[in-house]
Structures are given as C-alpha cells and as structure tokens.
N, C-alpha and C positions, 0 to 999 in steps of 0.2 A: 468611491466604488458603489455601484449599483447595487440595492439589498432585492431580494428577490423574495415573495413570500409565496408560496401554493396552503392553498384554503381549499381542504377536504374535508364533506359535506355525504352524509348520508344515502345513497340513492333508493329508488322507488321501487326495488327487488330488496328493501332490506341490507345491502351492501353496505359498509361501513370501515374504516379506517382500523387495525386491530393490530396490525404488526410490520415491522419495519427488518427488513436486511441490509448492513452495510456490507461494505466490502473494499476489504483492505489489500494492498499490493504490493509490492518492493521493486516494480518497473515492467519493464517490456524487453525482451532480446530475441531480438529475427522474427518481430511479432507474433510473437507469445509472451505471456505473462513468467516471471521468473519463482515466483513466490509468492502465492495467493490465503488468506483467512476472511472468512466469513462472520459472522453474528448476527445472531435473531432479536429482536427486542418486543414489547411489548410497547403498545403505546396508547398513551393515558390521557384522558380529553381533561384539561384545564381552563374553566371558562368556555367553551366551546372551542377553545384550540389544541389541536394533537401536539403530545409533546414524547419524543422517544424515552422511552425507563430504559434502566441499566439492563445490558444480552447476556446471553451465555453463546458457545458456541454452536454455530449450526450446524448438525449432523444427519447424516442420511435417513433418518426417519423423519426429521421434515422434511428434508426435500422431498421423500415420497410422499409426505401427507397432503403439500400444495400442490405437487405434481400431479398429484390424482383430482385432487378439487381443479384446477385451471386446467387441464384434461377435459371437462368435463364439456367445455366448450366446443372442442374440438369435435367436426363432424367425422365419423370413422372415413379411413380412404383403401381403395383397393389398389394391391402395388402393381404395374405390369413387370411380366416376367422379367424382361429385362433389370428392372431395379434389385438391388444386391443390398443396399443398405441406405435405409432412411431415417435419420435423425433430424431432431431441432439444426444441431449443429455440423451434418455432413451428408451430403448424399453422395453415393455410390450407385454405378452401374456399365451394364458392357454394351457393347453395340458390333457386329459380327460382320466379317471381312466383306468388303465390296467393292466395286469400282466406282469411284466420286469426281466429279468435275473437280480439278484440281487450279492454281491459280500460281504463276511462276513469273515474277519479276526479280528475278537476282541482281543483285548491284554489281557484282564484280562475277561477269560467267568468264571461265572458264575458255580458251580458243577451244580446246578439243571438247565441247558439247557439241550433241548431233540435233538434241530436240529444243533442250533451254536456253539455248544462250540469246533470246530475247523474251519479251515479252510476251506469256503464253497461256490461254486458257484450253485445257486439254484433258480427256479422259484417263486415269492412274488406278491402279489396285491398292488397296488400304489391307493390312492386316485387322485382326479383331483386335478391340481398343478393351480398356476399362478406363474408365472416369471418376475421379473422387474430389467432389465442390466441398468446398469447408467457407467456413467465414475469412478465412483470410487469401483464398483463391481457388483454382483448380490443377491437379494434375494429370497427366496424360501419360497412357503404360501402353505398350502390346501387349496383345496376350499370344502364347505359343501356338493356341487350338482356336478351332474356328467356334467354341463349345463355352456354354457358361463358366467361368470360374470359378472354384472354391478357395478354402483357408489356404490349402495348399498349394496352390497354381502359383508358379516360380514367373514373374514379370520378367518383362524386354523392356527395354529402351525403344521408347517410340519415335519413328521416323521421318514425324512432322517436325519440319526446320523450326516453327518457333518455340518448341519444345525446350526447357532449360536442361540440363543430366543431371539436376536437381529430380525432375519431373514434373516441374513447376511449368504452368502457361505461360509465355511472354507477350502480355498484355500489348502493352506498347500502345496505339491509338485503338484498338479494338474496345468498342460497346460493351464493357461488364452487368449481366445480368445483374439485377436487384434483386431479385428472391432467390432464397435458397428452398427450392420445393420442387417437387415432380415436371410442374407444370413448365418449370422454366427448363428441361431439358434438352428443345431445340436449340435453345437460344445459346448455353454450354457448348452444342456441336460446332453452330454454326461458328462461334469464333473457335475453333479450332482448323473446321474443315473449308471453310470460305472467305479466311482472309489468304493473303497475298503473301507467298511465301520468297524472303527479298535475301535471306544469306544463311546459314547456320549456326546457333548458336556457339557459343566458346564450348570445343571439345564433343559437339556432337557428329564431327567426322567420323572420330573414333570411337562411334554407338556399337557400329558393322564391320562386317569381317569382309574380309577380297580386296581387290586393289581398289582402287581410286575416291574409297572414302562416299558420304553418305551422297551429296548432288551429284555425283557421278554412277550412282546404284538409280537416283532418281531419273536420269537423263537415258541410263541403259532403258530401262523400264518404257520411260514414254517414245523412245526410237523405233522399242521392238513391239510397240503397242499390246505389253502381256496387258493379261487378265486376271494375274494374281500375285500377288508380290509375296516373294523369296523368304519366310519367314526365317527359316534356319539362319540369314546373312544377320539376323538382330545379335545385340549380345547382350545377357541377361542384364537386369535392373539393378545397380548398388548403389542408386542417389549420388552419382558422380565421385566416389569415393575408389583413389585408384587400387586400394586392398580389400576393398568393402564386400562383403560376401553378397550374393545373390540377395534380393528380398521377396517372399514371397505378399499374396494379396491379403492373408491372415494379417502380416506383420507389419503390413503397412497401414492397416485400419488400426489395428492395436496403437502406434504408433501416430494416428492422428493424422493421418494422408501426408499429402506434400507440404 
C-alpha cells in the first residue's frame, strides 16, 4: 500500500498548522449521511512535524469561531431579487411564468397527439418555478402565483417531464453544473428548460387533474398555441408520497431540499 505523507509548512502571512477536525460516520443512505460526530484537536509540532493531540468534541461555537475567521476571505455579494436562499451548502430561487422554447422527442407518442407526436421544437407557457441546488442535486416545484414565494407558499408538482415526484432532476446525460453559487444559475435553468423532453417520469401522469394525464395537458397547450399554462391543473407538492400532505417552501428548505 502506498503511504502518503503532506508536509505543512508555515506561510508568509504567518499562517500556520494549529488544528485538526476529524470526522466520523456510520455510512450514507439515499445519499445523505446516517449518523455523523465531529472532533477538534489540537496539533503539536514534533521535530518539525504536525502531530494531532487528543479532541474533545466540536461544538457550535467553533464552528462559529472558524466560520467567522474563513469568512473573512470571502468578498461580500449582492443577492438578486430573485434568490430566496444562499448558502455554502444550497441555493434557492424562483423564476416567474413565461413562454420558453420548449424541446419534445417522446419515445412512445401517443396516436391521438395533435402537436407532439414527432419530433418538435415549439413555443409552451411555463408556470413560476422554484429551484433548490444542494450538493447532492436539484429540485424542481411550481409555484401557484406568478409572485415571489414565502415560508408559506404551498408547492405543485412541476410539469417538466424529467422532473422525478421526488422533485428530484432527472439528470440522465444532461451537463451537471460544478459550482454551487449564484453565478451558476443559468446553467441550473438550462438543464431543466433546454433539454429534450423524451417520456414522463414514473407517476408523473398523475401530477394533474382532467383527463388524459400530463403529455396530453402538454400536447392540448401547444395545438392551442396558449400563452399561459392552466396552473390550477397542478396538484400540490407531497414528494411523491400517495398520503403525503401538501409541503410547503418553508418545509422544504427546513427539510434540506430534494
């Protein structure tokens, strides 16, 4: 086996080696951690080599004490309206109903579509979105109102086909942005709104109300070339859970997004 050694060395701001956090686990389930502990240690130069001393446990007052000191790097940033929630670890935000080049290769259409049952790039109306990127992906909601959302604003099941009833994006071969930050918020859109929408995911038929189920709401739409899509056909948001109560946007940030 390969031994591995890192040799740290004082830098030229005074910077120096001072403390060590481990971080302990008991696995992963549906990627997330099951059961996480921390420790701080100190660490003591022997020879001119760092050597970790016995921790105690890490508590929220260091993490506020390094959180402030490596803060300190950080340039301030100004949020645009539209962003609802920026952290290290999730951005949130909405983007308000509009009509988007949309993008239709369905694998199995349908005899009775009037507009998709080929291959089709075509003008569609979008309801208002929200968007929540995390480390582990992105989800995708409606929202009821064409209007920023709060804590309370009760989500929809969104009506873009690669949508999971998770809320979850269905990656598939689409380009996953590398940064989690503001800046990378087109690149979030675009794989939702400019890839190729090819079948419905499992049960996202029955997101909508009326007959013929969600590509058939799609196909109404682009025949009758509206200008706004039918909000009231959504049926509210319960992460695919068929007793599962409404969730609203509070409960879903609480909650740690999709």
């Amino acid at each position: 086996m390969t031994k591995h050694i890192s040799k740290f060395e004082a830098t030229e701001g005074g910077l120096a080696l001072t403390n060590a956090i481990l971080l302990y686990s008991s696995g992963e389930q549906l990627g997330r951690l099951r059961e996480a502990f921390a420790s701080i240690h100190d660490v003591e130069h022997l020879d001119g080599q760092p050597i970790i001393a016995a921790g105690t446990p890490l508590t929220r007052e260091h993490l506020r004490r390094w959180t402030e000191a490596l803060g300190k790097a950080l340039a301030p940033e100004i949020l645009p309206d539209n962003v609802l929630v920026s952290h290290p670890d999730m951005l949130a935000w909405w983007v308000p109903e509009q009509v988007r080049t949309s993008y239709f290769a369905l694998s199995r259409p349908a005899a009775t579509l009037k507009a998709l049952a080929q291959r089709t790039t075509l003008p569609l109306p979008y309801p208002a979105h929200l968007f929540v990127a995390t480390r582990s992906g992105l989800g995708v909601y409606a929202l009821p109102a064409n209007k920023r959302p709060t804590a309370d604003t009760q989500l929809l099941f969104s009506p873009v086909l690669n949508v999971f009833t998770t809320g979850s994006l269905c990656w598939g071969n689409i380009r996953k942005p590398k940064a989690l930050n503001i800046a990378a918020i087109p690149e979030y859109e675009r794989a939702v709104f400019d890839s190729w929408s090819t079948h419905p995911n499992a049960g996202q038929e029955m997101t909508v109300t009326g007959k013929g189920g969600l590509v058939a709401l799609w196909d109404d739409l682009a025949a009758r070339k509206a200008q706004r899509f039918p909000v009231r056909r959504l049926k509210p948001f319960n992460a695919g859970k068929p007793k599962g109560a409404p969730i609203t946007f509070g409960q879903l940030i609480a909650g740690g997004g999709a």
